[in-house]
TORGU-446836 format. One record per atom (N, C-alpha, C, O): residue in one letter; residue number from 1; chain; x, y, z. Coordinates in steps of 0.02 Angstrom, whole numbers, plus 50000, padded with zeros to 5 digits. Each point is the difference from the previous one (the first is absolute). Example, Ala and Ser with C-alpha at 12.3 -4.5 7.8 and 13.67 -1.06 7.14 Angstrom:
<rs>
+------+------+-------+-------+-------+-------+
! zapa ! loba ! nuvex !     x !     y !     z !
+------+------+-------+-------+-------+-------+
!    A !    1 !     A ! 50660 ! 49716 ! 50390 !
!    A !    1 !     A ! 49955 ! 50059 ! 50000 !
!    A !    1 !     A ! 50045 ! 50060 ! 50000 !
!    A !    1 !     A ! 50052 ! 49999 ! 50033 !
!    S !    2 !     A ! 49930 ! 50054 ! 49931 !
!    S !    2 !     A ! 50042 ! 50059 ! 50003 !
!    S !    2 !     A ! 49961 ! 50055 ! 50037 !
!    S !    2 !     A ! 50025 ! 50055 ! 50008 !
+------+------+-------+-------+-------+-------+
</rs>
This chain:
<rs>
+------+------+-------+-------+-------+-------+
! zapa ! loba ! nuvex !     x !     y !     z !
+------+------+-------+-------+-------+-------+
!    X !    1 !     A ! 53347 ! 54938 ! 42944 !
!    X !    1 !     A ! 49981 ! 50057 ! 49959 !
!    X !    1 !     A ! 49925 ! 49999 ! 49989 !
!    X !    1 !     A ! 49963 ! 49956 ! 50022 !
!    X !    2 !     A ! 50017 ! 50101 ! 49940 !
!    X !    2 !     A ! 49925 ! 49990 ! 50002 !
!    X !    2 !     A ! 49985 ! 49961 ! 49931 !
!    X !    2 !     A ! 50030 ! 50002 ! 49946 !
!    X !    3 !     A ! 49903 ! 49953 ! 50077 !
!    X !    3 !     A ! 49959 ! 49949 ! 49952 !
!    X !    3 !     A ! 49963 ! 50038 ! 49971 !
!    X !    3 !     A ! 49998 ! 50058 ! 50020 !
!    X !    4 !     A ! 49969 ! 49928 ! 49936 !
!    X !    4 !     A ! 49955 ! 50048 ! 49948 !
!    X !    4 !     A ! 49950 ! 49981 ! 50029 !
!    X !    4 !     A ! 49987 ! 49942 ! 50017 !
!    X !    5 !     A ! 49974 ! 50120 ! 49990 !
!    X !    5 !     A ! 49915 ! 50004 ! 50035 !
!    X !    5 !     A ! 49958 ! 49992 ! 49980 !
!    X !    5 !     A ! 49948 ! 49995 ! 50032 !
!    X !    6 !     A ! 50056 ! 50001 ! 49905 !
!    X !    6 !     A ! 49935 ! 49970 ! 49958 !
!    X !    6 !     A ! 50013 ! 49907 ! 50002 !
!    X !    6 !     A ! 49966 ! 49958 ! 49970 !
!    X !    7 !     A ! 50069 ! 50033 ! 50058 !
!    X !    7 !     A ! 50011 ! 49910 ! 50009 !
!    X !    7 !     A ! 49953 ! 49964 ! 50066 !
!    X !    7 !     A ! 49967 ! 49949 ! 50007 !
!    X !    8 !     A ! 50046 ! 50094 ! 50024 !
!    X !    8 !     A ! 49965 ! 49990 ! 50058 !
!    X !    8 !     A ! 49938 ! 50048 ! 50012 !
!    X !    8 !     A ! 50003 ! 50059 ! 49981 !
!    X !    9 !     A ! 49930 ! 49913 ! 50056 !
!    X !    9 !     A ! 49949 ! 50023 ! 50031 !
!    X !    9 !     A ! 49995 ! 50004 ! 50048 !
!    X !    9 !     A ! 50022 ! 49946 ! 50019 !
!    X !   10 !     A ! 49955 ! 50099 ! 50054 !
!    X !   10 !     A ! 50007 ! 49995 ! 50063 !
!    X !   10 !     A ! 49916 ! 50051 ! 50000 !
!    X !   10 !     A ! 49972 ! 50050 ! 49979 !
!    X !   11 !     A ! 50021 ! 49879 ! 50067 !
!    X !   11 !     A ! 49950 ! 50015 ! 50025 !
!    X !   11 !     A ! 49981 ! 50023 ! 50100 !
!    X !   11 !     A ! 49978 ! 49969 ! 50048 !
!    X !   12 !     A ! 50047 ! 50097 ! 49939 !
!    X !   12 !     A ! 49996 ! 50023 ! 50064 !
!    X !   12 !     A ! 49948 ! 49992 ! 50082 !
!    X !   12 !     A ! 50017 ! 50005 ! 50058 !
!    X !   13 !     A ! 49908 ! 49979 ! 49906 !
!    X !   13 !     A ! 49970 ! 49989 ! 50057 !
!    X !   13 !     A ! 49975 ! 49936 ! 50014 !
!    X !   13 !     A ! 49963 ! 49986 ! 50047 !
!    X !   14 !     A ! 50056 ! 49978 ! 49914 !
!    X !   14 !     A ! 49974 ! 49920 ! 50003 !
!    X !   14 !     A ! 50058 ! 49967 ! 50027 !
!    X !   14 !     A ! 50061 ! 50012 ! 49997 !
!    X !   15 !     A ! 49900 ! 49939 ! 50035 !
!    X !   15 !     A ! 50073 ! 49971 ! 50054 !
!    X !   15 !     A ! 49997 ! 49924 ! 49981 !
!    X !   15 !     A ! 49944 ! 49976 ! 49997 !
!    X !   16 !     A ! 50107 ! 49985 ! 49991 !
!    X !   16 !     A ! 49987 ! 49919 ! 49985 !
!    X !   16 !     A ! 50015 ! 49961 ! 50071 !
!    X !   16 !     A ! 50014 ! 50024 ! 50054 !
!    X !   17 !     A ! 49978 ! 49919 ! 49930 !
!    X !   17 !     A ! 50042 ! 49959 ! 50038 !
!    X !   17 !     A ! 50044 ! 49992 ! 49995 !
!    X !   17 !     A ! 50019 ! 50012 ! 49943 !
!    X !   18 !     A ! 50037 ! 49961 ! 50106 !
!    X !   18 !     A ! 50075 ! 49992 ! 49998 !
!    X !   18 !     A ! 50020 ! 49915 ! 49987 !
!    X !   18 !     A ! 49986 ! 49947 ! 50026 !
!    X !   19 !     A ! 50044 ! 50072 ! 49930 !
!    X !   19 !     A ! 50008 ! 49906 ! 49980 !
!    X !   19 !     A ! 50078 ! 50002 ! 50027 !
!    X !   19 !     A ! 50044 ! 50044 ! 50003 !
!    X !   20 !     A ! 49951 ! 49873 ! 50017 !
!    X !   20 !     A ! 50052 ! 49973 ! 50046 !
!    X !   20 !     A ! 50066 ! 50026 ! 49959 !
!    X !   20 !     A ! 50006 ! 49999 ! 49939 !
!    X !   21 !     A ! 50037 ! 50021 ! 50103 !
!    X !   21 !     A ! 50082 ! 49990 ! 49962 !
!    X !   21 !     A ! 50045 ! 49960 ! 50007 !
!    X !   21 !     A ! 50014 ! 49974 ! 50054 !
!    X !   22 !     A ! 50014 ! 50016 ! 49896 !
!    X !   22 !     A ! 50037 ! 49929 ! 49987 !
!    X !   22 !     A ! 50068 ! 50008 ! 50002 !
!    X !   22 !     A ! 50020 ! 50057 ! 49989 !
!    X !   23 !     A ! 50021 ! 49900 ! 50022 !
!    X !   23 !     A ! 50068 ! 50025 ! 50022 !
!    X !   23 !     A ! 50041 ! 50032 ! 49947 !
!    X !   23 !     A ! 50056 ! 50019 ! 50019 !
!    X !   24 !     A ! 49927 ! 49990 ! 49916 !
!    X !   24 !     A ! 50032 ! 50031 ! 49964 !
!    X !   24 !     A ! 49979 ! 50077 ! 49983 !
!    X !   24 !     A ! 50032 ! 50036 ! 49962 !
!    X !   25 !     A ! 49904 ! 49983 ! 50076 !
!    X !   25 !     A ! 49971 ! 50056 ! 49992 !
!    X !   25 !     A ! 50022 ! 50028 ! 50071 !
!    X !   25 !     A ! 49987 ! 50059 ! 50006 !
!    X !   26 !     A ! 50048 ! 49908 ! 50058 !
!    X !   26 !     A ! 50049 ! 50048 ! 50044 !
!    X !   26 !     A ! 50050 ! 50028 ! 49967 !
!    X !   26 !     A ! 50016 ! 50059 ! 50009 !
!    X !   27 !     A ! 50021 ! 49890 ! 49941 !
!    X !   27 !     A ! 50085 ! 50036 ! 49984 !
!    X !   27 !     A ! 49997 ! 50045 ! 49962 !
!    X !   27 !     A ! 50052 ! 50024 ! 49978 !
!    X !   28 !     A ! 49874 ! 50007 ! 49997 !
!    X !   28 !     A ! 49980 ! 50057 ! 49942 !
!    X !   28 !     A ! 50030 ! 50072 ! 50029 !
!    X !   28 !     A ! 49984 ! 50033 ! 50050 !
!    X !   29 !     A ! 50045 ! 49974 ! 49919 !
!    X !   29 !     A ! 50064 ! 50067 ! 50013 !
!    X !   29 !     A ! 49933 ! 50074 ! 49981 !
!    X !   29 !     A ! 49980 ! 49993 ! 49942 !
!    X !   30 !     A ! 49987 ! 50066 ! 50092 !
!    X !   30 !     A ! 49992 ! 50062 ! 49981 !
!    X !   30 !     A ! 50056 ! 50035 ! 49986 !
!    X !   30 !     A ! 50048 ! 50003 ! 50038 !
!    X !   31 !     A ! 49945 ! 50032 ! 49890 !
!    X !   31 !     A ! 50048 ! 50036 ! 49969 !
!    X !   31 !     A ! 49991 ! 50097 ! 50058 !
!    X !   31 !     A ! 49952 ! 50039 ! 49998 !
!    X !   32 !     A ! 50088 ! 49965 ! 50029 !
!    X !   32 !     A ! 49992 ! 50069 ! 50027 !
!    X !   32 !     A ! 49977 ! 50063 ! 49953 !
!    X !   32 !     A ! 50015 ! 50001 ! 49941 !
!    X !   33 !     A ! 49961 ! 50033 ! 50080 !
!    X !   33 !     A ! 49974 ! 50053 ! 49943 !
!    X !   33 !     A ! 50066 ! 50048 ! 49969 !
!    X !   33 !     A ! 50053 ! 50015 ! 50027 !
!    X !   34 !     A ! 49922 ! 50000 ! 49910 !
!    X !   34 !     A ! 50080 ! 50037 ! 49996 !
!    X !   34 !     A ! 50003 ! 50074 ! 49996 !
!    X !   34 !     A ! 49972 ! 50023 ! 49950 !
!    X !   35 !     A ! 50052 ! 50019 ! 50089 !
!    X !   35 !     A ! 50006 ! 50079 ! 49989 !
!    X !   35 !     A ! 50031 ! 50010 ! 49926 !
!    X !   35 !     A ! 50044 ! 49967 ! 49972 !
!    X !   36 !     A ! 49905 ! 50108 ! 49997 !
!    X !   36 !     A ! 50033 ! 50020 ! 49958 !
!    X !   36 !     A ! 49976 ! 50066 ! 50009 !
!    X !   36 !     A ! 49951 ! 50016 ! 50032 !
!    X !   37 !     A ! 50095 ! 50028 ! 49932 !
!    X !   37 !     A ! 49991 ! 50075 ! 49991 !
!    X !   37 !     A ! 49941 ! 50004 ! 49944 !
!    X !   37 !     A ! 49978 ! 49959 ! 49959 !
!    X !   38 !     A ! 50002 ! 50115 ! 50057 !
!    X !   38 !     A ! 49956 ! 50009 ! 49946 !
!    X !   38 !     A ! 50021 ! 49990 ! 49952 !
!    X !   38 !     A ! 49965 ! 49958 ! 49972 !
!    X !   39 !     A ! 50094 ! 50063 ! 49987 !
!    X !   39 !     A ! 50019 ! 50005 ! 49937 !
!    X !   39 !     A ! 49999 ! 49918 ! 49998 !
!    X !   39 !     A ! 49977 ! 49976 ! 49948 !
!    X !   40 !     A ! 50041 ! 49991 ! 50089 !
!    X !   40 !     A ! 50002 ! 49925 ! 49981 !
!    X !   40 !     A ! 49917 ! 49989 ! 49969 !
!    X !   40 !     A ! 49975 ! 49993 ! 49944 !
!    X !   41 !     A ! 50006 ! 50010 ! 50107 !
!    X !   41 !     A ! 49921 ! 50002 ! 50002 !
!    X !   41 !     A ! 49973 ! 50018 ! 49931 !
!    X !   41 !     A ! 49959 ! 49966 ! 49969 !
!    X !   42 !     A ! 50072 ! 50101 ! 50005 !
!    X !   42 !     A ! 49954 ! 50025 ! 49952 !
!    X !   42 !     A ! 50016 ! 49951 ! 49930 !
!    X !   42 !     A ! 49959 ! 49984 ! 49957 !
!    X !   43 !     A ! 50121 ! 49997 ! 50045 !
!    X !   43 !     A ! 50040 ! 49952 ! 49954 !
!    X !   43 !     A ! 49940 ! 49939 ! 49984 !
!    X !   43 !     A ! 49969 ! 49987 ! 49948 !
!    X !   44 !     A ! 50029 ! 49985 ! 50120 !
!    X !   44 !     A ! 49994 ! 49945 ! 49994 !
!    X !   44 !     A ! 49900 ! 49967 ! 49974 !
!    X !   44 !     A ! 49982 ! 49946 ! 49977 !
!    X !   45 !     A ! 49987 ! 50102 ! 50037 !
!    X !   45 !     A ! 49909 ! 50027 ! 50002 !
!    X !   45 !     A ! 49988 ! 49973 ! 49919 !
!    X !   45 !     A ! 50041 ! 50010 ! 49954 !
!    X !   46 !     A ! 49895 ! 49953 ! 50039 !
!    X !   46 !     A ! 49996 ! 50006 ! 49936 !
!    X !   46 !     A ! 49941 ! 50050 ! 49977 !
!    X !   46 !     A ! 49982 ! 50040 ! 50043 !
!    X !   47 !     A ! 49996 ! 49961 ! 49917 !
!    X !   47 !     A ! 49951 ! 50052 ! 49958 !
!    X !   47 !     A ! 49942 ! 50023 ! 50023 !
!    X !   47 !     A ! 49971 ! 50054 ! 49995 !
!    X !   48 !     A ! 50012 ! 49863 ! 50047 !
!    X !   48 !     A ! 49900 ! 49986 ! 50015 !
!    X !   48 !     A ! 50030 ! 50024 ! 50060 !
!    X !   48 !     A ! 49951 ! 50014 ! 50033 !
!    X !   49 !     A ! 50134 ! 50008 ! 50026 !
!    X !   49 !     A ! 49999 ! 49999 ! 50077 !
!    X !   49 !     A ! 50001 ! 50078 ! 50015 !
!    X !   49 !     A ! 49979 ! 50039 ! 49958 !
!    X !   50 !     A ! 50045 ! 49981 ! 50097 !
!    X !   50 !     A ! 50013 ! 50069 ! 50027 !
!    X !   50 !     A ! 50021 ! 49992 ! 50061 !
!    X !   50 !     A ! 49981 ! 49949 ! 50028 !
!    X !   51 !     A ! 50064 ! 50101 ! 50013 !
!    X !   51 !     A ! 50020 ! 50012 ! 50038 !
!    X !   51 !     A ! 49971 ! 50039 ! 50070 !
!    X !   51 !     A ! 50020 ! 50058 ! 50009 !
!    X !   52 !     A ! 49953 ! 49925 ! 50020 !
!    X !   52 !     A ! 49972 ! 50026 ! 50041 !
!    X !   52 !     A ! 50070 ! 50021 ! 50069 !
!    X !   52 !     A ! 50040 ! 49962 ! 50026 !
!    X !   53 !     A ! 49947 ! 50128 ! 49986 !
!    X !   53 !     A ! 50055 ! 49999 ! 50036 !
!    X !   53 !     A ! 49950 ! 50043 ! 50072 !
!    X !   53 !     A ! 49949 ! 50035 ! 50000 !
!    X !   54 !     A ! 50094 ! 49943 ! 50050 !
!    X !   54 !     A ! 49942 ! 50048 ! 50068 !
!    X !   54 !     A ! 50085 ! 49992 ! 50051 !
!    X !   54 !     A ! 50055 ! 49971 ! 49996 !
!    X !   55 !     A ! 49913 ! 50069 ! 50044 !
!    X !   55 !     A ! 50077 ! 50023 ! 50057 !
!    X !   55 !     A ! 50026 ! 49932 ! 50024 !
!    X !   55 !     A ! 50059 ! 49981 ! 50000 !
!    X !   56 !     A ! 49871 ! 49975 ! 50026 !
!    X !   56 !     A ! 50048 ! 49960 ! 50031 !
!    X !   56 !     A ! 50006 ! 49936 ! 49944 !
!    X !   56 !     A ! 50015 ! 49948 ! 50029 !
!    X !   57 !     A ! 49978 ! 50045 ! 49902 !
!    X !   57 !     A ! 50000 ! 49937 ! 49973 !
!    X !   57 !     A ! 50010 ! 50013 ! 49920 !
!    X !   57 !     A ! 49998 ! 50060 ! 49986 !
!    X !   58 !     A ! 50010 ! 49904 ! 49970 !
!    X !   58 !     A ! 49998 ! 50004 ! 49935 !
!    X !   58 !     A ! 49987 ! 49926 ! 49972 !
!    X !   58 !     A ! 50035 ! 49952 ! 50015 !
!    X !   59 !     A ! 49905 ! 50046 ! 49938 !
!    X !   59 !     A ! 49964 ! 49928 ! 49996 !
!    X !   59 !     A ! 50002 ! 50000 ! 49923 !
!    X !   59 !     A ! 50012 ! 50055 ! 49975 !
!    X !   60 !     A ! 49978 ! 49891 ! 49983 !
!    X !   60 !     A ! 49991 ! 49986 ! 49933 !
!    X !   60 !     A ! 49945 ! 49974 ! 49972 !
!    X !   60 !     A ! 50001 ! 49939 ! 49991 !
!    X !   61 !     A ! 49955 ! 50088 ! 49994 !
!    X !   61 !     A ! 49938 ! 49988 ! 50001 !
!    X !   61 !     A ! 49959 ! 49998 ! 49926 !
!    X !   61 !     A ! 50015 ! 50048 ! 49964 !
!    X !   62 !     A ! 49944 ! 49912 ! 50010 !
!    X !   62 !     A ! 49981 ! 49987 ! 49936 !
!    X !   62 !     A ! 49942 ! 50042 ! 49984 !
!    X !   62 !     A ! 49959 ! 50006 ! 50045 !
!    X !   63 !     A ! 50029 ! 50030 ! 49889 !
!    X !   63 !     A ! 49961 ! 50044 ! 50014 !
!    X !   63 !     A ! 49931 ! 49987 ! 50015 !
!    X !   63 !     A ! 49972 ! 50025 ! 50050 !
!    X !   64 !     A ! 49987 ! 49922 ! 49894 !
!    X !   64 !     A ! 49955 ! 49956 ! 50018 !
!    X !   64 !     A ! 50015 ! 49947 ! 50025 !
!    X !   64 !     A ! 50025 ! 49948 ! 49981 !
!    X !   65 !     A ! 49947 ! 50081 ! 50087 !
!    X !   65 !     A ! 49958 ! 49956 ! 50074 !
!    X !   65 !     A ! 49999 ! 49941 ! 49985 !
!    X !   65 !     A ! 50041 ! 49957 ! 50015 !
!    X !   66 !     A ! 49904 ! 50036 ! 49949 !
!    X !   66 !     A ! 49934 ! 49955 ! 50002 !
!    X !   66 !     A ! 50045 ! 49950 ! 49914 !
!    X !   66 !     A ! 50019 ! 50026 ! 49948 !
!    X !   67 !     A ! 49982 ! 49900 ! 50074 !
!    X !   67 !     A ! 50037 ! 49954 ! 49951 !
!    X !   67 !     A ! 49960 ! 49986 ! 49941 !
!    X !   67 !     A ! 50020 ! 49983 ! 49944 !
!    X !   68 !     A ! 49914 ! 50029 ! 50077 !
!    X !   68 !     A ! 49952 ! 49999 ! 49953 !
!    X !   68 !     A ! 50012 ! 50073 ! 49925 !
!    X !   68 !     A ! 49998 ! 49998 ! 49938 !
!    X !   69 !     A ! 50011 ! 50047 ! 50106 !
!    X !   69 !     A ! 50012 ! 50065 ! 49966 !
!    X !   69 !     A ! 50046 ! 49991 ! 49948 !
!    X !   69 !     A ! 49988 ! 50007 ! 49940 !
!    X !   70 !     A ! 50080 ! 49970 ! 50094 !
!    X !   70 !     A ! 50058 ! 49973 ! 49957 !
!    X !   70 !     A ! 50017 ! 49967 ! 49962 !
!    X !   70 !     A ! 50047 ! 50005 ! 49960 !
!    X !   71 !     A ! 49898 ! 49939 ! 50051 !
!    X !   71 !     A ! 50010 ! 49969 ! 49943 !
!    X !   71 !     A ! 49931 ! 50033 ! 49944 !
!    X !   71 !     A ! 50010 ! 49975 ! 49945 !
!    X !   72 !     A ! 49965 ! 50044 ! 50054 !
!    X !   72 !     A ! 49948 ! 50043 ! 49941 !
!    X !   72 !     A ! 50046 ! 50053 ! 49983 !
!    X !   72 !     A ! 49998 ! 50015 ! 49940 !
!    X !   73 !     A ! 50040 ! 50016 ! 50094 !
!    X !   73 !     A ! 50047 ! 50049 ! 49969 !
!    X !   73 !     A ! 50038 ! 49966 ! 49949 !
!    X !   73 !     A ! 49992 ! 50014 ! 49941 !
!    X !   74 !     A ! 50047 ! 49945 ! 50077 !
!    X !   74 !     A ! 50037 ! 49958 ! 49950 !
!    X !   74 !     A ! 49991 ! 49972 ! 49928 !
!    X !   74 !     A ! 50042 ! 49983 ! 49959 !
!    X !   75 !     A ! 49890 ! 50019 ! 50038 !
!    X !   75 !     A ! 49954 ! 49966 ! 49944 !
!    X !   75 !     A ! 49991 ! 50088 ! 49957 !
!    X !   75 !     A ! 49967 ! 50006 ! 49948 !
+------+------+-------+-------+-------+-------+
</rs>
């Protein structure tokens, strides 16, 4: 299911190094993504998110971008 996005930071154009994996970081299961209808969608959205809908996709998206933003909103 989805993790809350203000937990995590991603930093899109910076690239790291790849640190070795260890045999317990092969048996690490990815959770498949999960379909939902809009109405699920709109259910499930909290206050700060929105729904972004286009022909070929429908995404859940936070309104402020920028984590910096979000958290000064909060305050």
């Amino acid at each position: 299911m989805w993790a809350t996005v203000s937990d995590a930071e991603w930093y899109v154009c910076g690239s790291a190094a790849t640190p070795p994996l260890s045999e317990s970081d092969e048996k690490a299961r990815i959770i498949p993504k999960t379909v939902m209808s809009l109405e699920e969608c709109l259910e499930y959205i909290k206050e700060d998110e929105y729904v972004e809908v286009t022909p070929k996709s429908m995404r859940m998206r936070k309104v402020l971008l920028d984590h910096l933003e979000r958290k000064r909103a909060t305050k």
